[in-house]
BAFIKOL-402666 format. One record per residue (C-alpha): residue in one letter; chain; y, z, x. Coordinates in pm, 1 decimal. Example, Ala and Ser with C-alpha at 12.3 -4.5 7.8 and 13.67 -1.06 7.14 Angstrom:
# residues 2
- residu,chaine,yy,zz,xx
- A,A,-450.0,780.0,1230.0;
- S,A,-106.0,714.0,1367.0;
END
This chain:
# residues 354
- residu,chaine,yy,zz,xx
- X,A,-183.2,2569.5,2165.2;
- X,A,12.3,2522.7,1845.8;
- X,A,6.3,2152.9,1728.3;
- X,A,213.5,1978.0,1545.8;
- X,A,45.8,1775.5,1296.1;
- X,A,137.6,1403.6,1147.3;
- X,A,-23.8,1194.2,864.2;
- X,A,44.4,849.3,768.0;
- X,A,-91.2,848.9,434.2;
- X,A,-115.2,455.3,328.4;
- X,A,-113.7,207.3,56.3;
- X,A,-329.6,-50.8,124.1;
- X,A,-400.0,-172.8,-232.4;
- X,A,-398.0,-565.1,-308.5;
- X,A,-0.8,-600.1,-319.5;
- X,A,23.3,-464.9,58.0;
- X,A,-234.5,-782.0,165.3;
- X,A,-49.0,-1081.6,394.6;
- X,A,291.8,-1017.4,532.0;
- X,A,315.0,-608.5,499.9;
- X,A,13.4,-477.3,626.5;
- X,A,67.3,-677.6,936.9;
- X,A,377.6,-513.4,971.6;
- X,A,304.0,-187.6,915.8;
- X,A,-0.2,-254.4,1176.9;
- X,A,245.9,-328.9,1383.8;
- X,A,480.8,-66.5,1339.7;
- X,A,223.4,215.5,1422.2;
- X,A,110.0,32.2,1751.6;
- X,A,467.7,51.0,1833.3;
- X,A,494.0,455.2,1723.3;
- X,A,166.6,503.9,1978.1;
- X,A,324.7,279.0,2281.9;
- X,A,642.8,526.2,2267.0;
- X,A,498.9,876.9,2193.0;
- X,A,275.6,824.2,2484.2;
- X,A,577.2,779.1,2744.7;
- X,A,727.2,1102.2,2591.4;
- X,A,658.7,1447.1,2704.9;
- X,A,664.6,1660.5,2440.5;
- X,A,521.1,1436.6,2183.9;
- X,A,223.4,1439.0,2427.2;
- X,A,226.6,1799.6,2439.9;
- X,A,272.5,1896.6,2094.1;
- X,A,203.1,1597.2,1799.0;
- X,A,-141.1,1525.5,1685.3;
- X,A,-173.2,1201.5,1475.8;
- X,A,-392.0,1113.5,1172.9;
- X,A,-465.0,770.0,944.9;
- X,A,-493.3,800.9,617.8;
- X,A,-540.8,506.3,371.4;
- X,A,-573.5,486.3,-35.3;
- X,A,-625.7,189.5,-260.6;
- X,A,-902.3,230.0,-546.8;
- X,A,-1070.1,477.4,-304.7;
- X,A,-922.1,717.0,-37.2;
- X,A,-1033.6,689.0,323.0;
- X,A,-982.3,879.0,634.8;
- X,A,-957.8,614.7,939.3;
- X,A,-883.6,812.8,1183.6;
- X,A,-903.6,1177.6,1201.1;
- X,A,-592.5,1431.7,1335.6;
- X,A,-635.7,1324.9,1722.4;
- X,A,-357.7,1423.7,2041.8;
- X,A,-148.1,1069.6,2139.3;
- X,A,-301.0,1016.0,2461.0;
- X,A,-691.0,954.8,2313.6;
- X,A,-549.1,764.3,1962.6;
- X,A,-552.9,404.4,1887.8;
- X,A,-434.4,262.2,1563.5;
- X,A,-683.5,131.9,1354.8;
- X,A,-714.8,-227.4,1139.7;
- X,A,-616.7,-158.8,812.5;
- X,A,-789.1,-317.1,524.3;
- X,A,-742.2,-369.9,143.6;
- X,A,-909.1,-275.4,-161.1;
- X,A,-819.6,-318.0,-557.5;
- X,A,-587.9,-23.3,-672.0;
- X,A,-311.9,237.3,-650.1;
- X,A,-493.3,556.9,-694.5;
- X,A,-205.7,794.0,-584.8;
- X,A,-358.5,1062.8,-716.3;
- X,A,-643.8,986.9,-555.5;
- X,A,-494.7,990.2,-220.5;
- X,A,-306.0,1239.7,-250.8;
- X,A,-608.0,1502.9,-341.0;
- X,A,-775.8,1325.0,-54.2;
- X,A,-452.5,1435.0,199.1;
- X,A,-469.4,1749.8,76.8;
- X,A,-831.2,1802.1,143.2;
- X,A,-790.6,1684.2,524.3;
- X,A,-492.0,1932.2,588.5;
- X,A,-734.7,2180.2,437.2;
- X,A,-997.7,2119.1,652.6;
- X,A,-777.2,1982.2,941.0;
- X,A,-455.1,2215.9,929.6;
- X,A,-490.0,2549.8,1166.0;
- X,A,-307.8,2857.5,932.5;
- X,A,-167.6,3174.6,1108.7;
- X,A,-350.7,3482.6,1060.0;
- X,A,-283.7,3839.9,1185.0;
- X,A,-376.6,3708.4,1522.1;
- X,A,-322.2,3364.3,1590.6;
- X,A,-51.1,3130.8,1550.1;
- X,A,-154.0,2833.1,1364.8;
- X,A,-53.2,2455.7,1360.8;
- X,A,351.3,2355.2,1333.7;
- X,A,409.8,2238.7,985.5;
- X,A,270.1,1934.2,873.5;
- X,A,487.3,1588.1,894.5;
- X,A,362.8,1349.3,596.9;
- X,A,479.8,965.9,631.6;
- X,A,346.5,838.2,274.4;
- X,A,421.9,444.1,224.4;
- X,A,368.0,272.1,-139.1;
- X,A,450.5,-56.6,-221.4;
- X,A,346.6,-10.7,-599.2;
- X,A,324.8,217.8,-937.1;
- X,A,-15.5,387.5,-953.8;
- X,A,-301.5,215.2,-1156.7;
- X,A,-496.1,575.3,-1150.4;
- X,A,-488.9,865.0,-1390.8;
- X,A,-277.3,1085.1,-1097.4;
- X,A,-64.2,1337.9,-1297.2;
- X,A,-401.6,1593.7,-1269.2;
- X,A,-380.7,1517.5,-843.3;
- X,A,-19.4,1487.3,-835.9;
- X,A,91.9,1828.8,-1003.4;
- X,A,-179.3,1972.0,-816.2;
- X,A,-3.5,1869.9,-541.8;
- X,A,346.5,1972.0,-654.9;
- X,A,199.3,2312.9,-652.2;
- X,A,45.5,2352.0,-348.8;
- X,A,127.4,2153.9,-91.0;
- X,A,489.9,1944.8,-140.6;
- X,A,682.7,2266.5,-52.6;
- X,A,422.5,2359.1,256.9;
- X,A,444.6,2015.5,433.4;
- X,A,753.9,1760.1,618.8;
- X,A,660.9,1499.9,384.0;
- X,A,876.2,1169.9,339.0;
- X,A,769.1,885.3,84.6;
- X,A,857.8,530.5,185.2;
- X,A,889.4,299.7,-133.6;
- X,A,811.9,-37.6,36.0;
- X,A,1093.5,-293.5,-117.0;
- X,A,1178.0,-229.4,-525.5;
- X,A,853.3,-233.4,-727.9;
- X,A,807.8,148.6,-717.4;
- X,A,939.5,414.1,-983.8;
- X,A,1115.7,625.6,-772.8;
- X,A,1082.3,907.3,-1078.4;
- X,A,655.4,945.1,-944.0;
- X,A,790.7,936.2,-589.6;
- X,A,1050.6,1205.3,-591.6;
- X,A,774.0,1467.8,-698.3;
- X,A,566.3,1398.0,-397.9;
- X,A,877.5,1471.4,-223.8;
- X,A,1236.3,1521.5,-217.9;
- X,A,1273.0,1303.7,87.5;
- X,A,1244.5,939.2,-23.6;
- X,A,1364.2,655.1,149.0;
- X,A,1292.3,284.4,73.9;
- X,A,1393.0,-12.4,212.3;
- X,A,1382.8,-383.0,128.8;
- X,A,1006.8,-537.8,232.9;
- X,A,1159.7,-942.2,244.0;
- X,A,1346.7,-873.0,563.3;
- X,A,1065.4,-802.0,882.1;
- X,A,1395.8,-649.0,1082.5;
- X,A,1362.4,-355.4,770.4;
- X,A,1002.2,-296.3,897.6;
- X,A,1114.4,-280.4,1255.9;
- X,A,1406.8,-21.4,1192.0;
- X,A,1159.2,205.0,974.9;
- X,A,913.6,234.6,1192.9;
- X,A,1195.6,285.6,1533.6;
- X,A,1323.5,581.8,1323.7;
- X,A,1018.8,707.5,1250.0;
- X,A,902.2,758.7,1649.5;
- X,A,1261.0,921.1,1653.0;
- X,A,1203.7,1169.4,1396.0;
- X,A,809.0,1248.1,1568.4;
- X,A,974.8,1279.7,1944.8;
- X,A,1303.2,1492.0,1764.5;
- X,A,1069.4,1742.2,1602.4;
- X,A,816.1,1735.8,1885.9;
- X,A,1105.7,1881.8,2093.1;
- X,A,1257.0,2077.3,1841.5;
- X,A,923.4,2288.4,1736.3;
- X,A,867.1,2347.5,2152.5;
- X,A,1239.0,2442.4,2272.4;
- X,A,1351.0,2626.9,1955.8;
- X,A,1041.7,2695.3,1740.0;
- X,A,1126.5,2545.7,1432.7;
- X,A,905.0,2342.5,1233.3;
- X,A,1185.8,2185.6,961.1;
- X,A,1248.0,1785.5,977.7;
- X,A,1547.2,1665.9,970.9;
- X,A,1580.0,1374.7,732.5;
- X,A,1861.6,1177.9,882.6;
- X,A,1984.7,951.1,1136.4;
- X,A,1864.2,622.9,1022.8;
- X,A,2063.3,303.4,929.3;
- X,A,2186.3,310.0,587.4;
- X,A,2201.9,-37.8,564.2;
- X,A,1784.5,-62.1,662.6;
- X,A,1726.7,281.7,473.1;
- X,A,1863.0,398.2,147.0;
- X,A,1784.5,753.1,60.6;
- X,A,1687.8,782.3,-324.9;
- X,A,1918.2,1004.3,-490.6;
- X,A,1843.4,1298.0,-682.8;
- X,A,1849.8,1137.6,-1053.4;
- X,A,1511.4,1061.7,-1105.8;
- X,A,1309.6,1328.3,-1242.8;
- X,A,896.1,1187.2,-1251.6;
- X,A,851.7,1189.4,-1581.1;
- X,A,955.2,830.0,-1706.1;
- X,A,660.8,613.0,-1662.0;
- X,A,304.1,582.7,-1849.4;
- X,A,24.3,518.0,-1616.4;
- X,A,-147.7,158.0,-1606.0;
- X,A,-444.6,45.2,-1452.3;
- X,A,-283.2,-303.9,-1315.2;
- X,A,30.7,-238.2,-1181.1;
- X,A,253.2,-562.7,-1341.0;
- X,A,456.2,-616.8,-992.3;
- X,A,198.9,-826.7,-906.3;
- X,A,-77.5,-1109.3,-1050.6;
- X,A,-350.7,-1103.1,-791.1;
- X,A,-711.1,-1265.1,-794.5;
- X,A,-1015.3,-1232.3,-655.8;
- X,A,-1202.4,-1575.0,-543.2;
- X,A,-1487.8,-1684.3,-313.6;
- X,A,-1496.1,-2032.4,-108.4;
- X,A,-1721.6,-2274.9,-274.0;
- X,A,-1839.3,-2413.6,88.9;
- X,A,-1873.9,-2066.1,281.8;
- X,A,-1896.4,-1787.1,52.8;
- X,A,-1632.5,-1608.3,200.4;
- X,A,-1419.6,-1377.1,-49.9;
- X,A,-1041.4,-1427.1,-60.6;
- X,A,-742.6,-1301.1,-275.0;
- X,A,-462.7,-1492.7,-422.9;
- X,A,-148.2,-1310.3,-459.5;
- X,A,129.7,-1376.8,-714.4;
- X,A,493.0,-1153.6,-713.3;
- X,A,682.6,-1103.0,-1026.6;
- X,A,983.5,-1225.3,-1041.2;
- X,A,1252.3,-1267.1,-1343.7;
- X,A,1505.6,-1586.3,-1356.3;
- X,A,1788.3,-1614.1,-1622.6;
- X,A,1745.2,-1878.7,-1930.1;
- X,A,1944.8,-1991.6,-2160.7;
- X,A,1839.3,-2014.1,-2564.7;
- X,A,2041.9,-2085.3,-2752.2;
- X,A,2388.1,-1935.8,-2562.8;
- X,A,2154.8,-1622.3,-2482.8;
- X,A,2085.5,-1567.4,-2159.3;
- X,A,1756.1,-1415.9,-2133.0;
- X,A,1550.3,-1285.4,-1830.9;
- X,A,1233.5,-1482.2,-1866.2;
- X,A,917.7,-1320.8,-1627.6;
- X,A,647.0,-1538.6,-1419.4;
- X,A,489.7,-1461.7,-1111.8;
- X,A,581.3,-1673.6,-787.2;
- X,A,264.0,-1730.8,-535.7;
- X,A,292.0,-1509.4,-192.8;
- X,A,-19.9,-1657.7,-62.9;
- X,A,-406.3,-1661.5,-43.4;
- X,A,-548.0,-1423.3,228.5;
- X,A,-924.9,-1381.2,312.6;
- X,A,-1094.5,-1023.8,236.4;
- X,A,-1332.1,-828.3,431.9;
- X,A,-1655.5,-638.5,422.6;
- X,A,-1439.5,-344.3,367.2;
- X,A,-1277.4,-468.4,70.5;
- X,A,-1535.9,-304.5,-188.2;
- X,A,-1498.1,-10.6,-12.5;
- X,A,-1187.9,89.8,-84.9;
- X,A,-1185.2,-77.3,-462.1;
- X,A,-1216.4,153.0,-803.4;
- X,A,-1470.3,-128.1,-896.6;
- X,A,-1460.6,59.6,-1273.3;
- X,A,-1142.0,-114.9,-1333.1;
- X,A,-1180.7,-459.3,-1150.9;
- X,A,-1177.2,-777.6,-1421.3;
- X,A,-1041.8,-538.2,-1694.4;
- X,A,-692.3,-705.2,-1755.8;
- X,A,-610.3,-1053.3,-1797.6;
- X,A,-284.4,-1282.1,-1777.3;
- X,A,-218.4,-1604.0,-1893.5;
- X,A,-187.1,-1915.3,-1645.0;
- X,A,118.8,-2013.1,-1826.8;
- X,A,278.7,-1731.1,-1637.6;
- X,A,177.6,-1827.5,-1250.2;
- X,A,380.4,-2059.2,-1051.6;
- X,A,266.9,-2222.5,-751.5;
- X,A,-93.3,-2346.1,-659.1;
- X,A,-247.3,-2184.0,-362.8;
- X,A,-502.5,-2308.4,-103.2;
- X,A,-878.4,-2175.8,5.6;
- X,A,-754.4,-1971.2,361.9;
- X,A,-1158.0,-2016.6,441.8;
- X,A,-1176.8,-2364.1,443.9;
- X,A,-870.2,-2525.4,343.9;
- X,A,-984.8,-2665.2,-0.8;
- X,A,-644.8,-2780.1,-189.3;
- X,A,-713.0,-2595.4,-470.0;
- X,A,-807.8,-2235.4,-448.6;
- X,A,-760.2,-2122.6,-816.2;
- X,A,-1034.4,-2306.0,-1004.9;
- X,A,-1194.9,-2100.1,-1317.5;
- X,A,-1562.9,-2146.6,-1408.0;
- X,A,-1698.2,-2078.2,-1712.4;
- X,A,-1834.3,-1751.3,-1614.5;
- X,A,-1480.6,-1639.1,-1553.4;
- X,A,-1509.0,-1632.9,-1200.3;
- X,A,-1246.3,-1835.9,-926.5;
- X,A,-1342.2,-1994.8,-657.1;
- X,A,-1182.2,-2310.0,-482.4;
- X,A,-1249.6,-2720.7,-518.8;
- X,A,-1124.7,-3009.2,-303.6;
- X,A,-995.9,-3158.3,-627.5;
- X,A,-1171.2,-3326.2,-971.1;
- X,A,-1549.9,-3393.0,-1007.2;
- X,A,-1896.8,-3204.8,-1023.0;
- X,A,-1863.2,-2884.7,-811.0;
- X,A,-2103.1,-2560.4,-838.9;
- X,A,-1930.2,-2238.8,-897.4;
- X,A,-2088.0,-1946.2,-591.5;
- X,A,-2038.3,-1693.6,-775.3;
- X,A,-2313.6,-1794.2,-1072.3;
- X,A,-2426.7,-2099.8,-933.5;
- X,A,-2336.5,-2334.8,-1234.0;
- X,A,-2298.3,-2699.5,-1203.8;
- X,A,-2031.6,-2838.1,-1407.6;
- X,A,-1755.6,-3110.4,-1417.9;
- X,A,-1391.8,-3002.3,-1326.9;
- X,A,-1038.2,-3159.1,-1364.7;
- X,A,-702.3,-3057.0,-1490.6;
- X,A,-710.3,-2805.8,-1784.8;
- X,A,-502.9,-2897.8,-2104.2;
- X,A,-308.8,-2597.9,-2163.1;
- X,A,-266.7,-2207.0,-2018.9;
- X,A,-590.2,-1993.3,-2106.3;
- X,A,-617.6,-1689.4,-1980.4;
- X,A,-797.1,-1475.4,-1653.9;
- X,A,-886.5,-1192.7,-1508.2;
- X,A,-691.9,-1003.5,-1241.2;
- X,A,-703.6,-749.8,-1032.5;
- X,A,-528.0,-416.6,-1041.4;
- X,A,-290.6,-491.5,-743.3;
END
């Protein structure tokens, strides 16, 4: 039996933690629930997870709808594209079925790549690599998750890129309903007429704007924070428990002096606790290498362990945790004892790559 074979190939770097990895949990437990009340997805469409952040990871391996289940996702620090892109091309190497003199192999392979961020990994190696072997060979559409992406980077994985604006959850929804389209139209088309090309097309404009043909990949110099975001690793002073905090740039209009300038802080999303898997996933080479200033971060955010007030409190080893407000507290990540209160002025701390 000739399969037709499907990767989600995701971000789950710090920036997608809160808010959009819930969604996009949600949006492949919705893809399952309808491909397995359809016929010839059933027949035909096998299903894989992929995830990168730091690291690449396969969750689930290429499995037929009736026997998958969508997994938990979980974060880790970085954007290694490259990274997970060598690591997609590996599985369809080892996963993929090719036609020989005898046998028919596997459909051609649908890719559904979403990115919320610009890679913090050395990826031009991976991604020409890719370019060259496998962009032309594969149905692969990148989804640049609201407007922190260079669409230049995306338009070489492929030439099918849609984004579509992350602050609205009904954007989310109508992604992930044309995306079960697209499966169940192909799923018919490669059994009735035998032809393995996707269609790029029928969703809502207004929820989906295709990027045009303008960008050409070659305008942006690799970082290893990506600047769209501040985020911060802590750990709860009463439980131990790890947490990030999660900042989003954002640019408002000044005026000095009859300019009007566009003057850049980050806004707090959020604090959101972290997992055993966390480490996992991270490119731990990098973590605590860049630094901002406190002078740029607006908004105070909460412990989401145990509620402390103050979740962004710096000891002396450089390290955050969180304190119910002034006094002697003990930091758990060196176990100093020291007094703490309201600084003077910014200074600056470490971050994470995002």
């Amino acid at each position: 039996m000739r399969r037709l074979p499907i990767y989600f190939l995701i971000d789950v770097s710090e920036s997608m933690i809160g808010e959009p990895i819930r969604h996009v949990e949600d949006g492949l437990r919705t893809i399952i629930s309808e491909l397995k009340r359809d016929p010839y997805a059933l027949e035909t469409a096998y299903l894989s997870i992929l995830v990168f952040a730091g690291k690449a990871k396969t969750l689930v391996p290429l499995t037929d709808i009736i026997s998958f289940y969508p997994p938990q996702l979980s974060i880790g620090a970085g954007t290694s594209l490259g990274t997970g892109l060598r690591h997609l091309a590996r599985e369809m190497e080892l996963t993929v079925t090719k036609t020989t003199t005898t046998t028919k192999g596997d459909w051609k392979p649908i890719v559904f790549m979403l990115t919320d961020g610009n890679p913090t990994d050395d990826y031009e190696s991976d991604l020409s690599y890719w370019e060259a072997k496998y962009k032309n060979k594969t149905n692969t559409v990148v989804i640049s998750i609201g407007d922190n992406v260079n669409p230049a980077i995306l338009k070489r994985v492929s030439e099918n890129v849609l984004a579509f604006d992350d602050t609205n959850p009904d954007s989310y929804q109508q992604f992930f309903k044309w995306v079960t389209a697209s499966i169940k139209m192909q799923s018919q088309k490669v059994e009735e007429a035998g032809s393995d090309e996707l269609n790029v097309g029928g969703f809502d404009k207004e929820k989906l704007k295709k990027i045009g043909e303008s960008s050409n990949g070659k305008n942006y110099n690799a970082s290893n924070v990506d600047d769209n975001y501040a985020i911060f690793q802590a750990k709860c002073q009463v439980n131990f428990n790890d947490y990030l905090i999660k900042y989003r740039k954002a640019v408002d209009n000044a005026d000095f002096g009859g300019m009007n300038l566009g003057v850049k802080h980050f806004r707090l999303v959020g604090s959101f606790p972290l997992n055993e898997t966390y480490k996992s996933l991270s490119n731990n080479d990098q973590i605590g290498k860049n630094t901002i200033s406190t002078e740029e971060l607006l908004g105070v955010p909460n412990c989401p362990s145990c509620g402390n007030r103050y979740g962004l409190c710096i000891c002396m080893c450089g390290k955050i945790f969180c304190v119910d407000g002034g006094g002697v507290h003990r930091c758990p990540w060196c176990g100093t004892q020291a007094q703490y209160g309201r600084g003077e002025g910014p200074i600056d701390i470490g971050r994470q790559q995002g």
